[in-house]
N, C-alpha and C positions, 0 to 999 in steps of 0.2 A: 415344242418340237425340238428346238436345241435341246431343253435340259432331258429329253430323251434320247436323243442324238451321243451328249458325254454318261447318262447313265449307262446304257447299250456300251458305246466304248471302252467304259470302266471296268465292266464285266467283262467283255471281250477279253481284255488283257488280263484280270484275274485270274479269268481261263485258264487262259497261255501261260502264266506264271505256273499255276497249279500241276501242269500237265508238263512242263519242264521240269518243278521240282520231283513229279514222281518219275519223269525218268532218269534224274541223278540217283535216286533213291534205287532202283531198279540195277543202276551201274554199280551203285555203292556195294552193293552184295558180291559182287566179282571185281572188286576194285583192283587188283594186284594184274594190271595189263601189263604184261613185257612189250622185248622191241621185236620178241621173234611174233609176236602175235600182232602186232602193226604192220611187219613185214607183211605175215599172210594177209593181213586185211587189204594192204596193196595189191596183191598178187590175187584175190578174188577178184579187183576194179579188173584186171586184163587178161583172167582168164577167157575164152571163145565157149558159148555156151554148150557145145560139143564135149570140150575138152570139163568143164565144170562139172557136166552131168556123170562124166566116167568116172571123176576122181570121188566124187558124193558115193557113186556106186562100191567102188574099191576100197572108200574110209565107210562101209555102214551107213550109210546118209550125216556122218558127221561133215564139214568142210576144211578148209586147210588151216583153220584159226585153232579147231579143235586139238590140233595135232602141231602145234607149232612146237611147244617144248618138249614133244615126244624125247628127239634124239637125246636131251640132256635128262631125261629120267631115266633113257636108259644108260647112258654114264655114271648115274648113280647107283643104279644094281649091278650095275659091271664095272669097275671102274677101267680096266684098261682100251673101253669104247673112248676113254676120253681124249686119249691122242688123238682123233677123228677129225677134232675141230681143230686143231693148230699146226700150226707149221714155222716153227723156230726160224729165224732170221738174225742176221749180224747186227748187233746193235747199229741206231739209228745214224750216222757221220753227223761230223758237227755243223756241215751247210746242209743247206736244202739238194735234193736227190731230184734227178729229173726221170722220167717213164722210161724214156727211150732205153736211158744207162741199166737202168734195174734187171740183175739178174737173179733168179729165186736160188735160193741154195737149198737143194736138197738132204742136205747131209743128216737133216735131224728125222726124216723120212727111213732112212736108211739106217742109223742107229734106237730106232724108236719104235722100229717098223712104221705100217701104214699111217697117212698122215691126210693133212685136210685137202689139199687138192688131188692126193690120187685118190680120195676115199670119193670126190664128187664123180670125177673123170670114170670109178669104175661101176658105181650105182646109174650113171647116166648110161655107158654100155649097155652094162644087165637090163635095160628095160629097151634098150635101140637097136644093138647090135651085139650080141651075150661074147661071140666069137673073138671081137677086139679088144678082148680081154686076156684071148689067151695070146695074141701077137706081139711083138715087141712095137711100139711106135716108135716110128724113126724120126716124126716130126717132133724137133726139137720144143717146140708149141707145147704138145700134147704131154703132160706127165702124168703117166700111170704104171703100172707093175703087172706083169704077166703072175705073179704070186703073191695076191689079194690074200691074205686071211682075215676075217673080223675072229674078233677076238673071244675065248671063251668055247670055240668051236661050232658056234651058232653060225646056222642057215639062214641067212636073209632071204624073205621073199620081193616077190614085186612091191606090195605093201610096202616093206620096209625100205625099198628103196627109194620109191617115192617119197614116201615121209624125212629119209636121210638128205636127198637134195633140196627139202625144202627149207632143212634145218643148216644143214652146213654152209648153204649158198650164204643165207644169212646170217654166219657166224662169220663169214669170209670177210663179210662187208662191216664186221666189228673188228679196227683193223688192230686192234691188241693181240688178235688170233693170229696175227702174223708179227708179232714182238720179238725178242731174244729174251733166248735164257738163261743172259746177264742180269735180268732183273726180274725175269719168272715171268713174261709177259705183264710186268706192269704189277705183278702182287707184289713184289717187294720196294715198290715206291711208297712212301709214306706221304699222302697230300691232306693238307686240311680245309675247310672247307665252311662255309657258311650256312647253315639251314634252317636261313629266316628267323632265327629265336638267339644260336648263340653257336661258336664253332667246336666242328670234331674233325674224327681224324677217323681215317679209312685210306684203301690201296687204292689207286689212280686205276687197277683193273676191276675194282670194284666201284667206284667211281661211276667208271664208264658204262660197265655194264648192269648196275643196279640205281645207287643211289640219282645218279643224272637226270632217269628213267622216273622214277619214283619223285623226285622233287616235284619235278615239273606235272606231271600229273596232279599233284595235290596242290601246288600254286597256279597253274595254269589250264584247268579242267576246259574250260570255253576252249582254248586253242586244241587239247589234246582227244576231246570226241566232238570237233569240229566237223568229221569228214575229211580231215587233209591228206591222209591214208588214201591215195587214188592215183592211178599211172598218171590221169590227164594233169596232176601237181606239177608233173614233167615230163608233159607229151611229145620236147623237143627230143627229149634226149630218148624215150622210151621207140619214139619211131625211129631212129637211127641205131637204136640198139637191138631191132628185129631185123634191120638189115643187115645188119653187122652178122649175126647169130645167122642169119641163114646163107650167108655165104663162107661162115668160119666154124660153126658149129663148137665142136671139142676144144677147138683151141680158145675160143674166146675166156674159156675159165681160167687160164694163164693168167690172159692178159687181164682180167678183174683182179685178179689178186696181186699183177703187179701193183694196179692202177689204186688196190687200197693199201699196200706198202708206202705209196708215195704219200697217201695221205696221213698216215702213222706218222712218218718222218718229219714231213712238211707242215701239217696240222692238229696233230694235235701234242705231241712232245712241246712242240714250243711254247704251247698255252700254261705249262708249269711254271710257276716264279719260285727261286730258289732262295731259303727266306733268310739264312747264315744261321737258323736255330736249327736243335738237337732234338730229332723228334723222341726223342724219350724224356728230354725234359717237358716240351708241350704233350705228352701224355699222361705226365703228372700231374702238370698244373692241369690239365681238364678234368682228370679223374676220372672213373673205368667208366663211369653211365658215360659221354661220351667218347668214349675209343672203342669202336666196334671190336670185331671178333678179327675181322679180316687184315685191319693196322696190328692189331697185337700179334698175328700171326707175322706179318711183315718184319716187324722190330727181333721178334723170336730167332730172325736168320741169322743178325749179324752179332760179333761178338761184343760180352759185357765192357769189352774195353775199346769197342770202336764207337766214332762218331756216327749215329747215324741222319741225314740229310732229310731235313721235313722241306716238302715243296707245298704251295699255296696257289688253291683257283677259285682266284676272285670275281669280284660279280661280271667281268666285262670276259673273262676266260669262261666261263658257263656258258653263256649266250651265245659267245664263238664254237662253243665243243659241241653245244646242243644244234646249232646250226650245220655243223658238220654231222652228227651224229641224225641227224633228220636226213637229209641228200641221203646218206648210207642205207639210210629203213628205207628210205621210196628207191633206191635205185634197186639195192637185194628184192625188192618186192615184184618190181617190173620185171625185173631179169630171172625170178625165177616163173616165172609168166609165159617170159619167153621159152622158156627151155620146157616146160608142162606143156604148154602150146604145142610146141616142135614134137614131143616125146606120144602127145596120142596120134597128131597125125601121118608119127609112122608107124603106129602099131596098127593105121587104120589103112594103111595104104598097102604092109606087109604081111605074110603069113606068120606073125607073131601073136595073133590074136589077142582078145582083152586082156589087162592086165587081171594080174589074180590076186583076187584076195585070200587075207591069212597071214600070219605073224613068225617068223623067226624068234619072237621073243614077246610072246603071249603073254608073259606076264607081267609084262608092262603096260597098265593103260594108255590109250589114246592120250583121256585130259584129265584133268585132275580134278574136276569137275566133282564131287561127291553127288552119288545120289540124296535126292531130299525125303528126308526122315517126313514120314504118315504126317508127326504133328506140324511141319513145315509148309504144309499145300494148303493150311487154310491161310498164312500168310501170300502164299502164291497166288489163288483166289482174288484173294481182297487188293491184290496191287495189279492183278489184271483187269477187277471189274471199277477200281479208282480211275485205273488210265483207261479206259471204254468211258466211262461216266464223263471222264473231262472234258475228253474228243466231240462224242455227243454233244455238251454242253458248250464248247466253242461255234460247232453247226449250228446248231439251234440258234444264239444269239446271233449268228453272223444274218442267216435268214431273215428272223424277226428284226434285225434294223435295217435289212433290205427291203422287204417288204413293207414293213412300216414307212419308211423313205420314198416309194414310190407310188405306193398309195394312196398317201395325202393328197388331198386335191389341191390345186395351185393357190396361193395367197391371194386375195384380190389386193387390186392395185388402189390407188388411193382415187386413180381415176373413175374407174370403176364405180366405187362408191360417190365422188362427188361430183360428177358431168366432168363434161368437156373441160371445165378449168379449173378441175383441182390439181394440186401442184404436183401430185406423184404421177401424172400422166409423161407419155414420151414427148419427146422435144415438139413429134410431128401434131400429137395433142396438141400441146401447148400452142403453138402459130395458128392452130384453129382457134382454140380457145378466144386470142387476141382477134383473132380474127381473117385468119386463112389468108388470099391471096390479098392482091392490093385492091380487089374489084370489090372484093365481099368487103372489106374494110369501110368504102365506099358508101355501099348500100347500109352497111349498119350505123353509119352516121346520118344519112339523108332523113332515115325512117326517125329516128329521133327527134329529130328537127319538125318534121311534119306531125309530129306525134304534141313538139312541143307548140 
């Protein structure tokens, strides 16, 4: 019975190994997860299933994952969408900045035209209120422009504007997006870096918004499709942030973007160590396999005759950026939760009616998804009838050592087999065996005596 007991269990676990590896296998095919697509995956955990069913409706039955890096493909075919996502700020002071002091500076809004916080403020209108677009706000809170253009001379529809909130909200919360353009937002820092083999160099805005991303996925896979991706990660903060949004609505996107200025400043500038070397001599000495594209672009700014500063983030500065740069995907994810939430229950409560589908800029797909080539669906197939076969084959064994376990009939005892005074009987056995009470004891001596 044991040794069927650990065979049963062995296999159990084989199972489970097997069906674990073919869903890494399964991940492995779309392995290139960004943070804007962890973002949406937060932001499905808290969408209301109302509000989930519309936006399915309004993306084709796609989800919000599908569409996460929409806005920045389409800064790739236009490139002037791309001021959309930033909003220039004074370089960071040399102490720490507190919330309260922080004031955004518009200026680069205004020489740049539109920029990342009126670009949210005015896509959240067009789907709430289209009229507050054309008013001047007086709440100092509120920053928007009575004279929106998107660039190119493209008509956004609802579609796009949905997709553009979900995308900027989470660009807001990558607080490089609100850097200065003292340093380009962070491209012209040159950091170098560790990557588990041997060190390179790249820009601290690349850094942040790629390679950090990409480490940790491929050394920490268990952690990264854990499921950590979920509002309840931070339920404290996600309930107080629906309250917050529904008694502040438009303003509260200020204040996010003050609240990720602070952490720019405060957390993650400090996490650079300033190494006293010339990053173009450690560009030599690594040699171009590792110097990405993005450090060579950095170094190309300053002149052949200037020093320029290599800065270094080491193992204990990772950990900390990545712990910061986690908070940021789960708050942007909850919060744009809130604001999706907020946005269909007043199109349902208004004579705005459904959102419409349809594309201002049709020719940019959703996701970059390729369709699968004819010869690709019998690998499709075989890895959905692998993960079916393995599932099955976990039930199955789980049953047959349940059943088997509870259908054996009970061991006999040693009493059982030897009367009353064999030794595997219970204690209450046993004083029978000797001989039960003091009476009976008694009588089984008398009788032997007479016997003798």
């Amino acid at each position: 019975m044991r040794a069927f007991r650990s065979e049963s269990a062995t296999l159990a676990v084989s199972a489970v190994l097997l069906l674990c590896s073919l869903a890494n296998v399964l991940r492995a095919t779309a392995f290139k997860v960004q943070a804007h697509e962890a973002v949406s995956m937060t932001t499905l955990s808290g969408l209301s299933t109302s509000a989930n069913q519309a936006l399915r409706r309004l993306l084709n039955g796609k989800d919000l994952a599908d569409v996460a890096g929409w806005a920045h493909r389409v800064s790739d075919k236009y490139p002037d969408t791309a001021r959309l996502h930033f909003m220039a700020q004074p370089t960071c002071p040399a102490k720490p900045i507190r919330l309260e002091d922080v004031e955004l500076d518009s200026s680069f809004c205004k020489e740049k035209g539109n920029c990342l916080l009126e670009a949210i403020t005015y896509f959240f209108f067009h789907l709430v209120d289209p009229d507050q677009n054309q008013v001047q706000q007086k709440d100092p809170e509120v920053m928007t422009t009575t004279n929106f253009v998107f660039p190119h001379g493209i008509k956004t529809t609802d579609a796009d504007a949905v997709k553009y909130i979900i995308n900027l909200i989470a660009d807001m919360h990558e607080p490089l997006h609100l850097g200065s353009q003292d340093d380009n937002f962070g491209r012209n820092v040159v950091v170098q870096y560790n990557d588990g083999a041997q060190m390179r160099l790249t820009s601290f805005y690349n850094y942040i918004e790629g390679v950090l991303i990409d480490k940790t996925i491929k050394q920490r896979q268990y952690f990264w499709f854990s499921g950590w991706t979920h509002v309840n990660s931070i339920k404290g903060s996600y309930d107080s942030e629906k309250t917050l949004f529904a008694t502040h609505k438009e303003k509260m996107f200020s204040r996010w973007t003050k609240e990720n200025r602070v952490v720019l400043c405060n957390e993650l500038y400090p996490q650079l160590r300033k190494t006293g070397k010339d990053a173009r001599a450690a560009a030599k000495a690594l040699g171009n396999a590792n110097v990405d594209d993005f450090a060579t672009a950095a170094l190309s700014t300053f002149k052949s005759s200037d020093a320029v500063p290599l800065f270094e983030i080491d193992t204990a500065a990772e950990f900390a950026l990545f712990e910061v740069l986690k908070k940021r995907i789960l708050l942007a994810g909850a919060r744009v939760a809130i604001v999706m939430n907020h946005i269909l229950q007043v199109r349902e409560k208004t004579d705005l009616g459904k959102l419409r589908q349809g594309s201002g800029v049709a020719d940019v797909v959703d996701s970059v998804e390729p369709p699968l080539a004819v010869e690709d669906m019998s690998m499709v197939y075989l890895k959905n009838f692998l993960t079916n076969f393995a599932i099955f084959l976990v039930i199955l064994l789980f049953f047959a050592y349940i059943s088997r376990f509870y259908s054996s009939p009970p061991g006999h005892s040693p009493a059982h087999r030897g009367g009353a005074g064999a030794l595997g009987g219970s204690p209450m056995t046993k004083l029978a065996a000797v001989g039960g009470t003091a009476g009976g004891g008694n009588r089984l001596e008398m009788s032997d005596m007479k016997d003798s």
